[in-house]
N, C-alpha and C positions, 0 to 999 in steps of 0.2 A: 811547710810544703803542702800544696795542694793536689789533689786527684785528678790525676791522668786519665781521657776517655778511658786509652786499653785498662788503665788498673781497673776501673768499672767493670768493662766487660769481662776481664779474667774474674771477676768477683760473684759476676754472671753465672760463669760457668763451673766456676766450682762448687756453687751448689749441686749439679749434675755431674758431679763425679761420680759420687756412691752409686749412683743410678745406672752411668755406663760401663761401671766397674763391674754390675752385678747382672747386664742386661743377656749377656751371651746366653740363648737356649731358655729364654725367657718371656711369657708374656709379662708387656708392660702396660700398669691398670693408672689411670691419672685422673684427680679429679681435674675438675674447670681451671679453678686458680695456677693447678702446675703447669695444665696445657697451656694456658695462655703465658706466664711466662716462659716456657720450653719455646713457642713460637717466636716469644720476640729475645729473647736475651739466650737460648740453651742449642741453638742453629737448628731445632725444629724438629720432625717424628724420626729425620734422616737420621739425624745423629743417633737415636737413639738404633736403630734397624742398622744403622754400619757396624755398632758393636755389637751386633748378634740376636739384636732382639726378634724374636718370633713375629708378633704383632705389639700396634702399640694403641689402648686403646681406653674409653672413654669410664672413668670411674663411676656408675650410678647406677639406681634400683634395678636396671634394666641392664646395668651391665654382662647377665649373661656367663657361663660358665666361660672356662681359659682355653677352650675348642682342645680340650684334653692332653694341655700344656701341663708336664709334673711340675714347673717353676714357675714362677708370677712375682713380682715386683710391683708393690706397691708405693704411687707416690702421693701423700697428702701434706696438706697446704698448713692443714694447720693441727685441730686434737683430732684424737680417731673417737668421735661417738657422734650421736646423731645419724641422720643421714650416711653418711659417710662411714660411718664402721658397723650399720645394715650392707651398704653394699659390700665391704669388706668379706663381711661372713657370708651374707649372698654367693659369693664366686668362690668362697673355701669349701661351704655346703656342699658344694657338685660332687667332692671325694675325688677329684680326679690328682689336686695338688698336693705334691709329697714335699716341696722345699717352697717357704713364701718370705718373701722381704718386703720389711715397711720402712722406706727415707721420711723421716718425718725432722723435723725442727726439734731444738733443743729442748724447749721446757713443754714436754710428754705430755697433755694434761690425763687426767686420771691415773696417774700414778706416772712411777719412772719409767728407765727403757725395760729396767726387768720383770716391774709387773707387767707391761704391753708385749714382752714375748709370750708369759705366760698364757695372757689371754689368747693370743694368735694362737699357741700352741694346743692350748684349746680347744679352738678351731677347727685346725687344719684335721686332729684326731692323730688317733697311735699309729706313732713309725712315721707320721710326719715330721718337721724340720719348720720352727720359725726363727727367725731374727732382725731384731730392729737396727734402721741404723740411724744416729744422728748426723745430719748433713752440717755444714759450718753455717756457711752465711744463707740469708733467707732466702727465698723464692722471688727473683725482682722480672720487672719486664721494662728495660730500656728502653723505652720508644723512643728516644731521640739523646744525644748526645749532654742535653742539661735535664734530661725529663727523664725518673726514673717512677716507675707504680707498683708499690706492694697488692697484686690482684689478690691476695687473699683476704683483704679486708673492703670490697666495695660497695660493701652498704654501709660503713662507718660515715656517721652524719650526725655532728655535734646537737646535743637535741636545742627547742627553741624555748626560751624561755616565756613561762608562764606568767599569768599576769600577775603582780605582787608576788612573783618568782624571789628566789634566794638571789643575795650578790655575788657575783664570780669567786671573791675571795671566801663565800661559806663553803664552797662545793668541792666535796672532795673526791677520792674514789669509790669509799664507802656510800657514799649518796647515791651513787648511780643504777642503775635497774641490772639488775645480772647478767645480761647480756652485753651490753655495754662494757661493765668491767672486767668483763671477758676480754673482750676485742681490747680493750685498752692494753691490758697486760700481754696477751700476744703480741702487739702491734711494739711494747715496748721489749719485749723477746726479740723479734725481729731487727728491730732498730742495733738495738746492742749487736746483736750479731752481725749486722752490717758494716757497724763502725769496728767491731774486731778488726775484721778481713779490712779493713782498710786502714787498721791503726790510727783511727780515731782517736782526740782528746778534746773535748768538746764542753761546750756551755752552753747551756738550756734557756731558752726565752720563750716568752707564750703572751700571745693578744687571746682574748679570747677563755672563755670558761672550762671548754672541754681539751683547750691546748694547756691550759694551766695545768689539769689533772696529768697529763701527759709527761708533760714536761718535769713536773714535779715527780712524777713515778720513776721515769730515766733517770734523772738527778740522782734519786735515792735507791736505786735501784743496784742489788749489791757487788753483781758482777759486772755490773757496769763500770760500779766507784775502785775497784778491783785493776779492771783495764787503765780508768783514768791513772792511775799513779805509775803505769808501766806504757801509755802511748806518748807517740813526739807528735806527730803529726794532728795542730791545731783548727781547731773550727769552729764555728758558731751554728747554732740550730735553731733557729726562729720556727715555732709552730705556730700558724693561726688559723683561729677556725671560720670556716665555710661560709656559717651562716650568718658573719658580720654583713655580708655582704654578698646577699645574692643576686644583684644585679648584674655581677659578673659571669656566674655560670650561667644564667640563660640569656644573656645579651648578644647580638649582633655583631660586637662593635669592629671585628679586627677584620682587616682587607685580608684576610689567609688563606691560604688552599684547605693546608692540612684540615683545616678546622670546619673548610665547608664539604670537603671530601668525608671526613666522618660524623657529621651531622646529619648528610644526605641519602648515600648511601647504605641500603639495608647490613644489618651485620650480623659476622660471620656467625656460622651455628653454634652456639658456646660458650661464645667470646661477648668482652663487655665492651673492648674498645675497639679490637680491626673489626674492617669491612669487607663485603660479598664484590668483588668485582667480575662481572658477567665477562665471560670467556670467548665467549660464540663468533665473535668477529674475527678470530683469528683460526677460525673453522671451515670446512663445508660445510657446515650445516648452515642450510638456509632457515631462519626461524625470528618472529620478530615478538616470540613470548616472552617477556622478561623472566619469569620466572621456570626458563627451563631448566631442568637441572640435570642433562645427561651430561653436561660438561663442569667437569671443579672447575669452583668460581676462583679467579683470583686472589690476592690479599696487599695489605701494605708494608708488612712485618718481611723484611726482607734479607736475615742476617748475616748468611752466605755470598750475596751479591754485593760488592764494595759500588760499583756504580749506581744501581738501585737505592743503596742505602745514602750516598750523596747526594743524590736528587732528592730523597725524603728529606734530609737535612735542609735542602734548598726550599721545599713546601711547607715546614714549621718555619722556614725564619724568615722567608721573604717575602713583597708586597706581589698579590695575586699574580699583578701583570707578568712579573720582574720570572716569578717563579714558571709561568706556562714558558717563557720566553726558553728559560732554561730547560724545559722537557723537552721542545723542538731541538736545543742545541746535541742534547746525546742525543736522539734519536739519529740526526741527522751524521754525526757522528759515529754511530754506532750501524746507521745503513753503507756508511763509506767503508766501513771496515768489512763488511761483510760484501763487498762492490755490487751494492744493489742499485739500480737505476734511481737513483732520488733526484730530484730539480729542488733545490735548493732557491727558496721564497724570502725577500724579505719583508717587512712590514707587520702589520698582525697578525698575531697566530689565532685560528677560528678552531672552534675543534672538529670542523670538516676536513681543515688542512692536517693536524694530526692524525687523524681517520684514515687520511690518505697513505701517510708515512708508514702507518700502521701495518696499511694493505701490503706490503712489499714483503713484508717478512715474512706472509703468509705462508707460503707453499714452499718455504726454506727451510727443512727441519733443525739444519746444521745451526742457522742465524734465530730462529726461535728461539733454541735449544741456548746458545749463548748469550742472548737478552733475554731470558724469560722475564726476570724479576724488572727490569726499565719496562719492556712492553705493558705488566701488569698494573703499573704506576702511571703511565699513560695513558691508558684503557680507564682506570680511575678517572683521568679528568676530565676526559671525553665526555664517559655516562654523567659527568656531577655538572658538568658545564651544560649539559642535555637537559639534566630534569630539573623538572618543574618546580621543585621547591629552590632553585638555586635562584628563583627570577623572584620567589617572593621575601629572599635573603633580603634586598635590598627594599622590599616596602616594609619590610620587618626595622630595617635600620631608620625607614625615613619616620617611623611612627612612634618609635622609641626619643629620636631628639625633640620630635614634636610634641611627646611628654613628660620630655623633661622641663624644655618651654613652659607648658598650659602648669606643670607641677610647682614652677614658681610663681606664677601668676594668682593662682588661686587655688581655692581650697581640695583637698580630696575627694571630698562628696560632688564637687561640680565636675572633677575629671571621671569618674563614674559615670555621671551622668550623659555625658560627653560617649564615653564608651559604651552603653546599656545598647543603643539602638542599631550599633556594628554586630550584633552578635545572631545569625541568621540560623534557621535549622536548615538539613541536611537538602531539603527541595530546591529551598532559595536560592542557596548559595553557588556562588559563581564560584571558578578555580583562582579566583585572587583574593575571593573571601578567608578571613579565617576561619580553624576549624575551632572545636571546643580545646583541644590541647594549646594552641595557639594563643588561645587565652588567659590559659593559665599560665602558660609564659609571661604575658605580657603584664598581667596581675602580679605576680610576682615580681617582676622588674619594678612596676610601678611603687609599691608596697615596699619594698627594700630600698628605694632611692630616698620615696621623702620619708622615710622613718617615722619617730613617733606622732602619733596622728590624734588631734583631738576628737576624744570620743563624744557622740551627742544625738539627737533625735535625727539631724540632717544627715550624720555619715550613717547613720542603720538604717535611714528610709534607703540612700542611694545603693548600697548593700543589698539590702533585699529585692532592687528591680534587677541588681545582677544576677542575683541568685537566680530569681525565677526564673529571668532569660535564660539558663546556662543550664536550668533543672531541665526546661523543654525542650531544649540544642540536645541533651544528651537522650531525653527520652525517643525523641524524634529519631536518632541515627538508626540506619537498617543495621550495621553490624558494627558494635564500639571497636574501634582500634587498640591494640593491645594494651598499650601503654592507660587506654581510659576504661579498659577490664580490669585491670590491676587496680586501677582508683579507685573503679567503684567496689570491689568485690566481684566482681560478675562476669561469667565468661563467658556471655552469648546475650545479645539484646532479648531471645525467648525470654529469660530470665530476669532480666531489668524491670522493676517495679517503680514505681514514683517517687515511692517514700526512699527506697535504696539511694537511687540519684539524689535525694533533698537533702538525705542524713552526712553523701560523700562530701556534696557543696557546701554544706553546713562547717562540717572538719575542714573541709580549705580554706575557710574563712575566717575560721578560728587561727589556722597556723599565718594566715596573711597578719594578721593582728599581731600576732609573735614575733613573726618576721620582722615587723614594724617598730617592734617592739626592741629587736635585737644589741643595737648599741649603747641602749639609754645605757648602760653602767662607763661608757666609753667619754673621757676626757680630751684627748687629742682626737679619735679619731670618730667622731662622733657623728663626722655627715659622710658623704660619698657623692651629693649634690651641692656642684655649684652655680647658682641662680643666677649669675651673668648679669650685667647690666647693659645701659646705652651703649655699647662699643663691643661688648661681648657677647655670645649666645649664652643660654644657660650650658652646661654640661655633666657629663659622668665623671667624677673622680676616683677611678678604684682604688678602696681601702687596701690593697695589695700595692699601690704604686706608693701610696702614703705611707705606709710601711719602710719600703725598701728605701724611699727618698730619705727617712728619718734616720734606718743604719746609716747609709750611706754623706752624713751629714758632718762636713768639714770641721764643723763647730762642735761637733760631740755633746748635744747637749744630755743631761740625765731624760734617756726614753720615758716617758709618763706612762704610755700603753704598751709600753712594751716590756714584759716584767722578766727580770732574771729569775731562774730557779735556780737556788744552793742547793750543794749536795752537802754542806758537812758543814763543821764548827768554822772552819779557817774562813768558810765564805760567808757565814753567817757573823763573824767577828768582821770581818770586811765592811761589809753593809752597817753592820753598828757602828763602826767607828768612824764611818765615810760623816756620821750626822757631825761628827766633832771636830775631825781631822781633816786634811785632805790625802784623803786616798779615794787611786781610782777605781771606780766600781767597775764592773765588767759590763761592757759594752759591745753590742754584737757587729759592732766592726772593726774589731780588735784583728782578728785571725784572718789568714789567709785564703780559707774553703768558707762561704756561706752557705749556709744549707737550709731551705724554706721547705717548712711541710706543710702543706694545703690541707687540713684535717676537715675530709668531708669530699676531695674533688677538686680541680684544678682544672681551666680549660689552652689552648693551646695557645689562643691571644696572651694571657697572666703571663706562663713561662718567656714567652718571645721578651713580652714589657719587664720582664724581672731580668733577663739574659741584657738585655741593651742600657737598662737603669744603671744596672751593675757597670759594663763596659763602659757607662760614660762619664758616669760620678765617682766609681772609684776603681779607676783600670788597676791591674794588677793581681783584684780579687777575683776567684774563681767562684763560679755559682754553680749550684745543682738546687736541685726543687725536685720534691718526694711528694707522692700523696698517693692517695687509695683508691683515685680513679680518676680519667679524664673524661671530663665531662662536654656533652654538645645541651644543648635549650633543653630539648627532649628528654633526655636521661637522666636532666637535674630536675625538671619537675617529678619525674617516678621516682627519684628519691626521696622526692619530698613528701608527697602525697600516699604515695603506696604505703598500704598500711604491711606490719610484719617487715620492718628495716632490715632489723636483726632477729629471726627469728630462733624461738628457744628449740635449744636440742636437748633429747634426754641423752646422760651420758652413756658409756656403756655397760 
């Protein structure tokens, strides 16, 4: 039996039990990770304000006393220490709170639920009142119907391996840097408790070094193996990591809305994956500053609006055209119902013509008020079809095939050199020039397509003319753009030195070599480029589509890169005797629910190509794809390069 959207979303929401169980006559205090899935999967701050909550509001250093609230509710994503249980005691400090609740996840860290009252109790001081509660399933944020994101983990990024690095099968959990194996075992916290709530019984497979640790963790992991011997409901869990294959997360390739709406778009205050969508047009206010802010911006998270949230369904899964075509259709739809004067256009939809549809609902509060959520998904594609990086979407695609072309033709070092003399500072450049981040997009794609690269005096001269070029590009800019603050260290060009920018470019080029480096331990799935001949271009082949085409393979052959994880003797007697016998091993296209987790980031093109691969080679199976964040170009380079992925907490 497979998983029903609603069983999802009820699965959703009952992590937000405990929370609107307890919110009556209550401030509610939230970090990042819960707010953003409260937005997308928990129906948003409403829900929580219908069950009585006072205010609901934003967890951190600056959090600020409970505005002399004696209750407070605490929600955290993941341990209470660090950051996050400063802020905790921060808002207890005030003396004003007499009762405090913390929803936190099952495995406590720094002790159980009862040391963690004790410490609140602590806290709060005498004749206060603490109590923890554990929530069931974990914190998820649904963004689409096959697409589910643990935001508590979104800087989880498989690391790259070093050069005469260990082989995937030496690396275990203990190897890993303590941070990491932190998140790991959260993340496998999480997981189990999701497959509870959904009665999960499942088999582990992993591509990939840091899916292996994973995988193997779940496998053996005790409450897990506990559950398996008591669920029916069957499924396969393919984890792979990220950085087999980064030409995916910062690539071009998919004709999508969704994917160009949150690429483009600046995003919301908080949040890792919705976007700001500017309001004002459906205003008096006359004003042409993008960045006004007397009016809340819009969003894409829209869980209360069934129509809204169909139309997003239609902007993740359909081709550009296909999708504006469908915004015009509610709209137009949606202005008859309300009998507002529309003339009904056929042909191409421009986004002056939506603009216009737009205008009518204006000065209608009643018709506002009833499309809020379609109008603010409209208004999105207006502004995306508007700005100006949406025009360089496509010189972005035409210059990726065209590297992948020059990438089978010849060497590495001649397509650098190809590339050194595009790379212009801050005066030169036109608005269809690249910028410095742009770059690094495009390095990266390069760098992950043709993989391992022979090293030699010609690839480190052609290197070091990019380097230089890209050290000047960054020293030259008036003010670095966030994302190239975070690269460098630096958070004001005042402060930008020569040597800071040489030493950041230096570590990027180090991880390009990694990157590059990424598959060598990989048998089957070894390239991602295919060089084309007379009759074909070259092309991108995502290691994601390679995958899924191998489950999904008539012939069932024994997966080479695709490694089951045992949980116990029965499966490890299995495996041994398969070398002798014929028995069949476990194959992740056995069950009925497939379930892919993106360890590291997933972008909206993958899920569509993993949702339709599925529907076309083996209908009847149901798909879902998990991962720890969705990723646009942009936000896959800052996890790359940004130094502090996972930064250390001390605990409490």
């Amino acid at each position: 039996m497979a998983v029903p959207v609603p069983e999802l979303r009820r699965v959703c929401r009952q992590a937000w039990e405990p929370v609107i169980a307890r919110a009556r006559r209550a401030v509610v205090f939230l970090d990042a990770a819960s707010a953003e899935a409260l937005h997308w999967g928990g129906g948003g701050a409403g829900e929580l304000l219908a069950a009585g909550a006072l205010a609901v509001r934003t967890l951190s250093a600056e959090a600020g006393e409970a505005a002399g609230a004696a209750r407070v509710v605490f929600v955290v994503s993941g341990a209470l220490r660090g950051s996050t249980a400063a802020a905790v005691r921060g808002v207890l400090a005030q003396g004003a709170v007499r009762h405090c609740v913390l929803v936190s996840g099952g495995e406590a860290e720094g002790g159980g639920p009862a040391e963690l009252e004790e410490t609140l109790q602590r806290w709060v001081g005498e004749g206060g009142r603490a109590e923890v509660v554990l929530r069931g399933p974990p914190l998820l944020a649904p963004v689409s119907a096959e697409l589910c994101l643990l935001p508590a983990l979104p800087a989880l990024l498989p690391p790259l391996p070093g050069p005469g690095g260990p082989g995937p099968a030496e690396v275990g959990l203990g190897a890993l840097p303590a941070e990491l194996r932190a998140a790991v075992q959260a993340l496998v916290g999480d997981l189990d408790a999701f497959f509870t709530a959904l009665g999960l019984r499942e088999e582990s497979f992993a591509v990939g070094t840091l899916s292996r640790v994973i995988a193997a963790e779940l496998a053996s992991y005790a409450p897990a193996r506990n559950r398996r011997r008591m669920a029916t409901n069957k499924a396969s869990v393919v984890f792979v990591d990220r950085t087999l294959d980064l030409a995916g997360a910062v690539g071009h390739h998919g004709d999508n809305l969704a994917e160009k709406i949150l690429s483009v778009l600046p995003k919301l205050p908080g949040h890792k994956t919705d976007v700001m969508v500017n309001m004002v047009e459906l205003t008096a206010l006359q004003t042409t500053d993008e960045t006004c802010s007397i009016i809340a911006p819009g969003c894409l998270a829209q869980p209360n609006d069934p129509a809204a949230k169909a139309l997003w369904e239609s902007f993740m899964n359909l081709k550009q055209k296909e999708a504006v075509m469908e915004a015009r259709r509610h709209l137009v739809e949606a202005a008859s119902r309300e009998n507002l004067p529309i003339k009904m256009s056929m042909g191409r939809v421009t986004p002056e013509q939506l603009s216009s549809y737009i205008q009518l609902f204006r000065n209608n509060l009643k018709a506002l008020e009833n499309h809020c959520g379609l109008l603010q998904l409209v208004l999105a594609i207006v502004q995306t079809l508007k700005h100006p990086l949406t025009s360089k979407w496509d010189n972005f695609l035409a210059f990726e095939r065209l590297l992948l072309q020059t990438i089978g033709e010849s060497e590495m070092p001649s397509v650098l050199n190809q590339l050194s003399p595009m790379i212009k500072s801050y005066s030169q450049r036109t608005k269809d020039d690249y910028t410095c981040e742009d770059f690094l997009v495009l390095l990266v794609y390069m760098y992950s397509v043709v993989g391992e690269i022979k090293s030699g005096k010609e690839l480190d001269t052609a290197e070091e003319e990019v380097k230089k070029a890209l050290v000047k590009v960054i020293c030259d800019e008036p003010e670095p753009s966030p994302v190239l603050q975070k690269i460098i260290g630096c958070d004001s060009s005042l402060n930008l030195t020569s040597q800071k920018a040489t030493d950041a470019v230096d570590d990027i080029f180090r991880s390009l070599r990694d990157i590059a480096r990424a598959r060598m331990h990989m048998k089957q799935f070894n390239s991602i480029h295919n060089p084309g001949n007379n009759t074909h271009q070259a092309s991108y082949k995502p290691l994601l589509k390679q995958v899924v085409e191998e489950i999904c393979n008539a012939d069932r052959p024994d997966p080479v890169d695709i490694e089951h994880m045992s949980s116990g003797l029965t499966d490890l007697l299995k495996t041994g005797f398969s070398m002798f016998m014929k028995v069949n091993r476990p194959h992740p296209g056995d069950h009925p629910l497939l379930i892919i987790f993106m360890v590291g980031g997933v972008t909206v093109s993958e899920v569509k190509m993993v949702k339709d691969l599925v529907a076309t080679r083996k209908p009847g199976t149901q798909v879902m794809v998990l991962s720890s964040a969705l990723l646009t170009p942009r936000s896959a380079i800052e996890l790359l390069f940004a130094p502090d992925r996972l930064q250390p907490h001390a605990d409490i």
